[in-house]
Structure formats: C-alpha cells, structure tokens
Backbone and ligand atoms as CSV (ligand in chain L), in Angstrom:
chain,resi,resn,atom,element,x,y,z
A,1,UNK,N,N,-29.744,3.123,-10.462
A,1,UNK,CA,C,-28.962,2.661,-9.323
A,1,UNK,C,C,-27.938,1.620,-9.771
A,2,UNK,N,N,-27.084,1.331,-8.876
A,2,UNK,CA,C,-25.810,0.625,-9.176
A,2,UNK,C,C,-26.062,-0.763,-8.130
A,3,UNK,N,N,-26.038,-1.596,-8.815
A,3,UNK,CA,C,-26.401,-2.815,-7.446
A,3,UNK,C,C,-25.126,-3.720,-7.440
A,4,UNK,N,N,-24.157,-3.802,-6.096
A,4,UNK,CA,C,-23.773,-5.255,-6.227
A,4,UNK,C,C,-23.931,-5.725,-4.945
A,5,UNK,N,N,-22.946,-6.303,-5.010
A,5,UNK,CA,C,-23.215,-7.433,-3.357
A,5,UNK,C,C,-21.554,-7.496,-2.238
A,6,UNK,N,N,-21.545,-7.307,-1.206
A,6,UNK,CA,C,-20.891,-7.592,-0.195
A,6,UNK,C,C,-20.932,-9.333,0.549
A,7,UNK,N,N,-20.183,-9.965,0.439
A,7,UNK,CA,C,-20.357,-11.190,0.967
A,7,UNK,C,C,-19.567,-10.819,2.392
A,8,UNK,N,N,-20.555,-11.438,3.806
A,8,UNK,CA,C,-20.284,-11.077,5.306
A,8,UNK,C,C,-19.057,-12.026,5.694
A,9,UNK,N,N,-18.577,-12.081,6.237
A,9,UNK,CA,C,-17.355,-13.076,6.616
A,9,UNK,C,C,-18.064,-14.379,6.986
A,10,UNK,N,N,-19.398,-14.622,7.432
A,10,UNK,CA,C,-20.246,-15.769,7.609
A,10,UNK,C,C,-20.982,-15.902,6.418
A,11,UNK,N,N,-20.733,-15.534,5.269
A,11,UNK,CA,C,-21.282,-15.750,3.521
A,11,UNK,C,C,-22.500,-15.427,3.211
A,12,UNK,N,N,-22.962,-14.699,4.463
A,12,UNK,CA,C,-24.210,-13.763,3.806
A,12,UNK,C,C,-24.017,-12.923,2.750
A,13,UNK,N,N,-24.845,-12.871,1.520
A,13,UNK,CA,C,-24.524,-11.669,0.261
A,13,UNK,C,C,-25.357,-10.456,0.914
A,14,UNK,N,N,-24.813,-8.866,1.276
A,14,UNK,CA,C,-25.891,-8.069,1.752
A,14,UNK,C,C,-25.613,-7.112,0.514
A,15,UNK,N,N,-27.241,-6.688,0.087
A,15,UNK,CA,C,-27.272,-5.694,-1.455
A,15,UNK,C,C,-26.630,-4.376,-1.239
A,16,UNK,N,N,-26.150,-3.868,-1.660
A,16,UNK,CA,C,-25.707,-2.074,-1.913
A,16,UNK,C,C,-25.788,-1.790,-3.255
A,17,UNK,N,N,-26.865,-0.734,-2.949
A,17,UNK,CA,C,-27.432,-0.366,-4.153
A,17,UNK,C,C,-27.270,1.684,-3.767
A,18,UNK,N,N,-26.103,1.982,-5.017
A,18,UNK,CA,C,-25.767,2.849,-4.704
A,18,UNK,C,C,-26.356,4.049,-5.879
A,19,UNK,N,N,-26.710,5.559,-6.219
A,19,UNK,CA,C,-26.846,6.014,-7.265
A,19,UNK,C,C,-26.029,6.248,-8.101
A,20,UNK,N,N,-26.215,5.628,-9.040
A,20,UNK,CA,C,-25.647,6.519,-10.775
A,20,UNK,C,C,-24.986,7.800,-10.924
A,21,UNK,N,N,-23.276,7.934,-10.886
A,21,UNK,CA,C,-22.995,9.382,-11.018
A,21,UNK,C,C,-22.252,10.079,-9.679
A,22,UNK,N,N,-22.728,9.010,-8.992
A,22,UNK,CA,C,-21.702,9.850,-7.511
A,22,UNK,C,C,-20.182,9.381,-7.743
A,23,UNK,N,N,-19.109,10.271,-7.246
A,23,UNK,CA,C,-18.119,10.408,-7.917
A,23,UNK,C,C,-17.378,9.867,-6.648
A,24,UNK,N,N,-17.346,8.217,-6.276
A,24,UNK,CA,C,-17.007,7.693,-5.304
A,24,UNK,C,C,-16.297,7.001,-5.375
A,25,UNK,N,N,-15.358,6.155,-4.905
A,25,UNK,CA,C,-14.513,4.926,-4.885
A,25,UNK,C,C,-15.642,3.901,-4.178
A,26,UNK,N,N,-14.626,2.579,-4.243
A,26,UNK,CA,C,-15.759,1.450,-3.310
A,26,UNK,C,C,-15.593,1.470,-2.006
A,27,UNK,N,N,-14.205,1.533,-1.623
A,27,UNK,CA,C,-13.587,1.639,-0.135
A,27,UNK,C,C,-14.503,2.920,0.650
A,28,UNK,N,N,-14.391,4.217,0.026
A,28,UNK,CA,C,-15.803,5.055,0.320
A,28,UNK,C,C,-17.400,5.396,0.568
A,29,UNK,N,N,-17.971,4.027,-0.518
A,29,UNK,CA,C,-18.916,3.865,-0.048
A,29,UNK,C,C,-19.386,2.128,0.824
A,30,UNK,N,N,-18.186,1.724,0.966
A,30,UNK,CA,C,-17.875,0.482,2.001
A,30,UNK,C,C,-18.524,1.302,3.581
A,31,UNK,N,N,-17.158,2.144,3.248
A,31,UNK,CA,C,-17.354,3.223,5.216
A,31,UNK,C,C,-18.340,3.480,5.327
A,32,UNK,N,N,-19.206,4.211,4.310
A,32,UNK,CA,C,-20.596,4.901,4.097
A,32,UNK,C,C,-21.753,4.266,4.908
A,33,UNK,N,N,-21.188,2.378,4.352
A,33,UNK,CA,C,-22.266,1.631,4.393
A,33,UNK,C,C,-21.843,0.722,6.261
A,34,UNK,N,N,-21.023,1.249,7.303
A,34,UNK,CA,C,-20.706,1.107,8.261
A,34,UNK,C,C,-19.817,-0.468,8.282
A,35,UNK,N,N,-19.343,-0.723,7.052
A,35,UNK,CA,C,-17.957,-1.769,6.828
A,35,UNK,C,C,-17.039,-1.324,7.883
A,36,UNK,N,N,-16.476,-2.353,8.224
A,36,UNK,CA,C,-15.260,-1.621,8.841
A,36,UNK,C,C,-13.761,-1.896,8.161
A,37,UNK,N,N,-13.337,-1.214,7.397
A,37,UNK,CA,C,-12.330,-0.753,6.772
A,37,UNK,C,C,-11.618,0.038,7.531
A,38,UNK,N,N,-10.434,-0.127,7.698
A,38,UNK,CA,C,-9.492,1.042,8.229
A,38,UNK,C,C,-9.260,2.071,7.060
A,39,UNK,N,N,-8.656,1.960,6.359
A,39,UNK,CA,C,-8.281,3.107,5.007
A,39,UNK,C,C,-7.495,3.824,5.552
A,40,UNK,N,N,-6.486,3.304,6.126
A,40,UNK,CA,C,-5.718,4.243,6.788
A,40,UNK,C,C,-4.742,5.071,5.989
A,41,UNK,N,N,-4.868,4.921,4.398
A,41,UNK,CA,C,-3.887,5.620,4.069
A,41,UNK,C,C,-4.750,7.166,3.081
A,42,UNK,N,N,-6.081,6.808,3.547
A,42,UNK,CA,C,-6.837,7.575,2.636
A,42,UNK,C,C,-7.702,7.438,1.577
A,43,UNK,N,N,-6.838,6.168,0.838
A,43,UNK,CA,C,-7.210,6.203,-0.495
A,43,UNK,C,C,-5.956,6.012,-1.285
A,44,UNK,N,N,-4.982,6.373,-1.018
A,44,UNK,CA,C,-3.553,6.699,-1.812
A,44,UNK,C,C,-3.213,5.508,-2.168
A,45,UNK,N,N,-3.793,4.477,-2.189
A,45,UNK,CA,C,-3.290,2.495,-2.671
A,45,UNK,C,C,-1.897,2.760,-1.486
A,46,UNK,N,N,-1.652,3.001,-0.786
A,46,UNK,CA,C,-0.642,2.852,0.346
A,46,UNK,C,C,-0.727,2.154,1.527
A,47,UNK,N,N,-2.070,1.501,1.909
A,47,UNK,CA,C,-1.467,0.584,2.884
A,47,UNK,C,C,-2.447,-0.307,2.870
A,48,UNK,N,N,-3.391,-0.642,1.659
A,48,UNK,CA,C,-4.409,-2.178,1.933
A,48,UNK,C,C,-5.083,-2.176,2.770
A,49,UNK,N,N,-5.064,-1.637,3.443
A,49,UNK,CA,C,-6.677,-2.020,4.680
A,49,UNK,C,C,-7.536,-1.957,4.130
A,50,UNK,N,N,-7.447,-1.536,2.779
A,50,UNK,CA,C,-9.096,-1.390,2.403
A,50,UNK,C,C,-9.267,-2.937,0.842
A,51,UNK,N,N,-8.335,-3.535,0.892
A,51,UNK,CA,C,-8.452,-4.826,0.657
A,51,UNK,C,C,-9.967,-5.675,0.077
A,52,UNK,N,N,-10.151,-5.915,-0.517
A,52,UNK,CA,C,-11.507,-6.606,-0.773
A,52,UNK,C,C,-10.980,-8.226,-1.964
A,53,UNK,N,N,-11.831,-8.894,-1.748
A,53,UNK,CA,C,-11.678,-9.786,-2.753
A,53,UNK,C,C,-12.712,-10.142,-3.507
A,54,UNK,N,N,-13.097,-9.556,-5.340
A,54,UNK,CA,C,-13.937,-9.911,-6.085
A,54,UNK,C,C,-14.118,-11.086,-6.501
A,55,UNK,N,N,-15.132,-11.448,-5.662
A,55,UNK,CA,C,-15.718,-12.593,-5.882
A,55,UNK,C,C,-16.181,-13.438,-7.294
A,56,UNK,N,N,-16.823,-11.962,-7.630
A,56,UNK,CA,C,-17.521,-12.535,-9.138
A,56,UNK,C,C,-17.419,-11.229,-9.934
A,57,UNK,N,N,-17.410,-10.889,-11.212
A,57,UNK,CA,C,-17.373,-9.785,-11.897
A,57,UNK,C,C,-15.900,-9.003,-11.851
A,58,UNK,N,N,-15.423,-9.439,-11.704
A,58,UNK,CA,C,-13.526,-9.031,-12.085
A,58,UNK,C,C,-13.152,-8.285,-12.652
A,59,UNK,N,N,-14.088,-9.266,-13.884
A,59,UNK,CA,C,-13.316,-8.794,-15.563
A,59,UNK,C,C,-14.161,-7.547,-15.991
A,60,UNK,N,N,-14.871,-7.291,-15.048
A,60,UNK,CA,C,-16.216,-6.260,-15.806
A,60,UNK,C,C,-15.205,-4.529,-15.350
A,61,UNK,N,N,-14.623,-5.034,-14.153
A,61,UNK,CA,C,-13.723,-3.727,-13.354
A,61,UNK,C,C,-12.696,-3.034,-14.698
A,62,UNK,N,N,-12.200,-2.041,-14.742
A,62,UNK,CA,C,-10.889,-1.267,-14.802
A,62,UNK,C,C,-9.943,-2.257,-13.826
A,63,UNK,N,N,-8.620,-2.433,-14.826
A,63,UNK,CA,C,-7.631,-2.792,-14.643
A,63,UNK,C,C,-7.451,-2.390,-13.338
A,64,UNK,N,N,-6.356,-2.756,-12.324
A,64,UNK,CA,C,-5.833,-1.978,-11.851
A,64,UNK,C,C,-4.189,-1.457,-12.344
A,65,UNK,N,N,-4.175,-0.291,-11.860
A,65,UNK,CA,C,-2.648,0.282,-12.013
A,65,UNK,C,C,-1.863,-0.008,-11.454
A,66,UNK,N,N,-0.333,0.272,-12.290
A,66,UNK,CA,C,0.662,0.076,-11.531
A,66,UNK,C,C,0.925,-0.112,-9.743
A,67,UNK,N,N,0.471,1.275,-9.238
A,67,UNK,CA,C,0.583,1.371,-7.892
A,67,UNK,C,C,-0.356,0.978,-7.131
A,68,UNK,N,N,-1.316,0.376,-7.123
A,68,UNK,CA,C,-2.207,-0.803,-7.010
A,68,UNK,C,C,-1.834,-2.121,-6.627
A,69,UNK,N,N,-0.917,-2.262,-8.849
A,69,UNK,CA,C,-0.025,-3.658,-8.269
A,69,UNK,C,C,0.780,-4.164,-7.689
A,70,UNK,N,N,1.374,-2.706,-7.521
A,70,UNK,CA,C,2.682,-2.897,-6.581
A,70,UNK,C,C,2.217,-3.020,-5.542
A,71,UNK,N,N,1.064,-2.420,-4.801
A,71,UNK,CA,C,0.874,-2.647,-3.265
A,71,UNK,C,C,0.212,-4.009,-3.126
A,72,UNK,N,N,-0.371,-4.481,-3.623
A,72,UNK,CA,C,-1.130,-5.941,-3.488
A,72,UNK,C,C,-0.038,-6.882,-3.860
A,73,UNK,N,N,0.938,-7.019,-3.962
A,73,UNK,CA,C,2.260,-7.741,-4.915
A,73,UNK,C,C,2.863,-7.783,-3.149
A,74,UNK,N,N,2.790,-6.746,-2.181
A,74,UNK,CA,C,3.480,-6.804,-1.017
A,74,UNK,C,C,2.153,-7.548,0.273
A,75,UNK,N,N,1.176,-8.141,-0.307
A,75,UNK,CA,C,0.535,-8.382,0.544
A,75,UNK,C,C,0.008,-9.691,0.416
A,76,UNK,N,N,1.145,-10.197,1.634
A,76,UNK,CA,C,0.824,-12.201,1.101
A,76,UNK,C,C,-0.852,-12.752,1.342
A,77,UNK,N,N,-1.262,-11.979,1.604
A,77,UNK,CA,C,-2.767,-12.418,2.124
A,77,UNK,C,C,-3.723,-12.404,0.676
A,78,UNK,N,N,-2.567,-11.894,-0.491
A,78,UNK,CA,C,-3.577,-11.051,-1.548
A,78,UNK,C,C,-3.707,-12.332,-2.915
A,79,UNK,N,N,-4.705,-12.228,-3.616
A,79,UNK,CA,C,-4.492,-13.111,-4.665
A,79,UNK,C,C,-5.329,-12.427,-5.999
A,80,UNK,N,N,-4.846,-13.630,-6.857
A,80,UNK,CA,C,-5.914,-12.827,-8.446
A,80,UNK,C,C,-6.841,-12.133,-8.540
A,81,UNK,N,N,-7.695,-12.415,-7.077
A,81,UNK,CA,C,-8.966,-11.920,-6.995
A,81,UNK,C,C,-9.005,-9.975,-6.092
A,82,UNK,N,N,-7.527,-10.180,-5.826
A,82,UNK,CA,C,-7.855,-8.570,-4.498
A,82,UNK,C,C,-7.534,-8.083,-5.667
A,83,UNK,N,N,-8.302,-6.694,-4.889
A,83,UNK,CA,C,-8.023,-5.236,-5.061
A,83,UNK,C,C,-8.111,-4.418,-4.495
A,84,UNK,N,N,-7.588,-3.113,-4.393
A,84,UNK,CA,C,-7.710,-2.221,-3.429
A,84,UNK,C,C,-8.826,-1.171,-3.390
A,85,UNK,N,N,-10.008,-1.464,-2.275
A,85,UNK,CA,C,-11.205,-1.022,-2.533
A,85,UNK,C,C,-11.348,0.371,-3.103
A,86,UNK,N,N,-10.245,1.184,-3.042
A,86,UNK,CA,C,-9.688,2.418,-2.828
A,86,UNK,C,C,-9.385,3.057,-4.556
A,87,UNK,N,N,-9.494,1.802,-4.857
A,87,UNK,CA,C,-8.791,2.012,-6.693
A,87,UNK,C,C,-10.029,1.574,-7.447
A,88,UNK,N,N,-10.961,1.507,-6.665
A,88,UNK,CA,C,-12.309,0.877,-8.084
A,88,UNK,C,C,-13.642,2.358,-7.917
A,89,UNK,N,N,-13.652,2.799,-8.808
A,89,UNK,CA,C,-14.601,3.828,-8.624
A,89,UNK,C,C,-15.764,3.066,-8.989
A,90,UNK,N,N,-16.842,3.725,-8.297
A,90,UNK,CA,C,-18.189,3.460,-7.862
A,90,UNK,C,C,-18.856,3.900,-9.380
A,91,UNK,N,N,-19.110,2.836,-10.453
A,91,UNK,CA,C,-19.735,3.176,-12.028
A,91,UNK,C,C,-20.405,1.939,-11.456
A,92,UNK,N,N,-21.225,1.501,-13.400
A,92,UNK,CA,C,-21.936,0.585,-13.759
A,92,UNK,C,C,-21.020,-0.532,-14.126
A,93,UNK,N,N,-19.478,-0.481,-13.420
A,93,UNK,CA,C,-18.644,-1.395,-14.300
A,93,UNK,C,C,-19.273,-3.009,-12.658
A,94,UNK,N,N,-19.554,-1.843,-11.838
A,94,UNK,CA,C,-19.707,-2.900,-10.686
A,94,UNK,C,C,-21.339,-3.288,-10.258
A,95,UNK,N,N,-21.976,-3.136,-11.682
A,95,UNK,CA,C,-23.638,-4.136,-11.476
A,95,UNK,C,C,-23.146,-5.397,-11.686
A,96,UNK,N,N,-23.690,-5.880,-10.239
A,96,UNK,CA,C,-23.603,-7.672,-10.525
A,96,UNK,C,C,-22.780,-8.174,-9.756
A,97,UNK,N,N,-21.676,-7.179,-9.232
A,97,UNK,CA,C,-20.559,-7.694,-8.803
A,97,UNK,C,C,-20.478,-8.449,-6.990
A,98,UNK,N,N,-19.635,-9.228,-6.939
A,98,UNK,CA,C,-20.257,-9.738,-5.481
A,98,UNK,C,C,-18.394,-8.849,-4.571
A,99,UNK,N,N,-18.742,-8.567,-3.792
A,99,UNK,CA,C,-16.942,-8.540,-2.893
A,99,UNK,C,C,-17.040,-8.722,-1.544
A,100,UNK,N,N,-16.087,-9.202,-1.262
A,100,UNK,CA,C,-15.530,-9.892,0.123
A,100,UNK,C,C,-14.425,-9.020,0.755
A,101,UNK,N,N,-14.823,-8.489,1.700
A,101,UNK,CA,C,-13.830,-7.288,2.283
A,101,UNK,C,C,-12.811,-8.132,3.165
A,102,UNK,N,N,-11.550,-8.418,2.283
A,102,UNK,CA,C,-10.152,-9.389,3.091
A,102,UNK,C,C,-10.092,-9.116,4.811
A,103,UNK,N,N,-10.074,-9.795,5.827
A,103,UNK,CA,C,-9.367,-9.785,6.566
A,103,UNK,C,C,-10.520,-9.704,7.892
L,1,FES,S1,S,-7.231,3.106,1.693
L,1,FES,FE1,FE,-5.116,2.693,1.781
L,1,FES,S2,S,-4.781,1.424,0.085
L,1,FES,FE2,FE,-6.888,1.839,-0.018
C-alpha cells in the first residue's frame, strides 16, 4: 500500500492509504476519497481546481512540467509548495507525504 496524508482545512492529518500499481493521478484518487475538488478541466493541468499544497515530501515527487508550470505561474494563490493534483501520479514517490488541498 501507498500511505500519505491529507491535512483538513481545520489541520486534521486524515490517512489514504491507496494500492501499489493503480494507474492513478492524486486529483483522482482525492475525488475517489469524496475531497471536493472541482477538476474541471479533467486532468489536462488547465484550470487548477485541483490545486493542492505539499506540505512535506516535495522533493520525493517528479518534477513538475512545463505545462504544470505554466498553469501554477497564473495562479496568485500558488507557491513553492503547489501542484496540480492532476500532474502527480499515484506511486511510492508519495509514502510519507502530507497535502493540503488549496482553497
Ligand atoms: S484537473 Fe484541471 S488542472 Fe488539474
């Protein structure tokens, strides 16, 4: 299993512990887990609703890409720490990791 943590907008950490191998993004298994994310663009890094801010474990992620940076670069709400839940696939890069879903 894959364990990290969701911090609640009142700073509760709640666990998600997801299996090994499912071929998911985070923003996907956010919805899964009844987050409320809009994702209104799908997935396509096109419109941030699906926004999160890594708390802890950053450096453990895949870069993000260009079109990633470009969309978080247009979103004053965004800092060192966002990413677009939509661009981090669901591996072992995210044991440990804590995130804060922006907004
Ligand atoms: S769902 Fe639109 S940018 Fe992630």
């Amino acid at each position: 299993m894959i364990n990290f943590i969701v911090e609640s907008h009142d700073g509760q950490h709640i666990p998600i512990s997801v299996p090994e191998g499912i071929s998911l993004n985070l923003m996907e298994v956010l919805k899964a887990s009844d987050y409320d994310i809009l994702a209104t663009c799908g997935g396509m890094a096109l419109c941030a609703t699906c926004m999160v801010q890594v708390l802890k474990g950053g450096q453990q992620l895949a870069s993000a890409l260009d079109q990633e940076l470009d969309m978080l670069d247009r979103m004053p709400a965004s800092d060192d720490k966002s990413r677009l839940s939509c661009q981090i696939a669901v591996n072992e890069q995210l044991e440990g990791c804590v995130f804060k879903i922006a907004g």
